[in-house]
N, C-alpha and C positions, 0 to 999 in steps of 0.2 A: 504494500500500500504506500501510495506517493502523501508527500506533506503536501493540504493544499497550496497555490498560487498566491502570493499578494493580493492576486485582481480578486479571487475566487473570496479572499478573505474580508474584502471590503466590501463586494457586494454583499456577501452575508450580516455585515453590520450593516447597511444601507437598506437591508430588508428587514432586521430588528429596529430599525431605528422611525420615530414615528412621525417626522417632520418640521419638528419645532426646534429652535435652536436651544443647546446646551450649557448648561456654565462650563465653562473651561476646566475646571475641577472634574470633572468625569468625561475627560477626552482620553484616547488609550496615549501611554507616555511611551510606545515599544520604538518610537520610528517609525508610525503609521504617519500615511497622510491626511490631511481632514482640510476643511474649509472652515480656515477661523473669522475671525470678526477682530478685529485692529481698531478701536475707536484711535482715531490720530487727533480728533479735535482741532481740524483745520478745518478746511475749506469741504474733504468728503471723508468718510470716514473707508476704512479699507477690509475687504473680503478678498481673500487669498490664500492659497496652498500653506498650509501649515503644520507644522511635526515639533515633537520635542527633541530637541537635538541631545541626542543619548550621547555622543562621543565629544560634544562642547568639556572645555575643562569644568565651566560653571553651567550645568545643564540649567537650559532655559527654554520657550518657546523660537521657533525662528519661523521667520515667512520663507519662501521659495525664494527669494533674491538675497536676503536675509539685508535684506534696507532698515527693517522696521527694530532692530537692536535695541533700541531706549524705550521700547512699549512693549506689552505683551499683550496679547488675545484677551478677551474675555467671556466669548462664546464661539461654541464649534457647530459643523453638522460632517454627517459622510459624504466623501467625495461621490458625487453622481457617476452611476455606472453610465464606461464610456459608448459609444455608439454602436452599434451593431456593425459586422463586417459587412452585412447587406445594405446599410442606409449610408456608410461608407463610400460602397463600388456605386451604388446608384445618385451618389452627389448632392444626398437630402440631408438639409441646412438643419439640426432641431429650431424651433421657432419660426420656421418660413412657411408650415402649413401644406407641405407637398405630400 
């Protein structure tokens, strides 16, 4: 028996997960990806790829660019599973209605 996939393992939390965003306190801390919530209290506030960086000397949240350093998250959700191979090959936009 294979260990499952990453992809396999977030859909699985994408389908226990029930919609609503989360406090950041109960995001998984393994090196999963999620969609955090960054209030920057500028002009907009930021949603973007986010994980705990388990291998930082001072583990802390990081965004995907890792820009957002002096903030941390405050709320999460699962990464939406990505598009099917067939909506893929057939060049359908999600949100364009085709």
């Amino acid at each position: 028996m294979t260990a499952p996939s990453p992809l396999t393992e977030l859909q699985a939390l994408g389908q226990a997960f029930d919609g609503g965003w989360c406090d950041i306190a109960s995001a998984p801390k393994d090196g999963t990806w999620v969609l955090g919530y960054w209030p920057v209290h500028t002009e907009e506030d930021r949603v973007c790829a986010t994980c705990w960086d388990i291998l930082s000397e001072t583990p802390r949240w990081r965004d995907g660019a890792d820009f957002l350093e002096w903030l941390q998250p405050t709320h999460w959700i699962p990464l939406p599973a990505p598009p099917s191979p067939e909506l893929i090959a057939a060049g359908v936009v999600p949100g364009e209605g085709r």
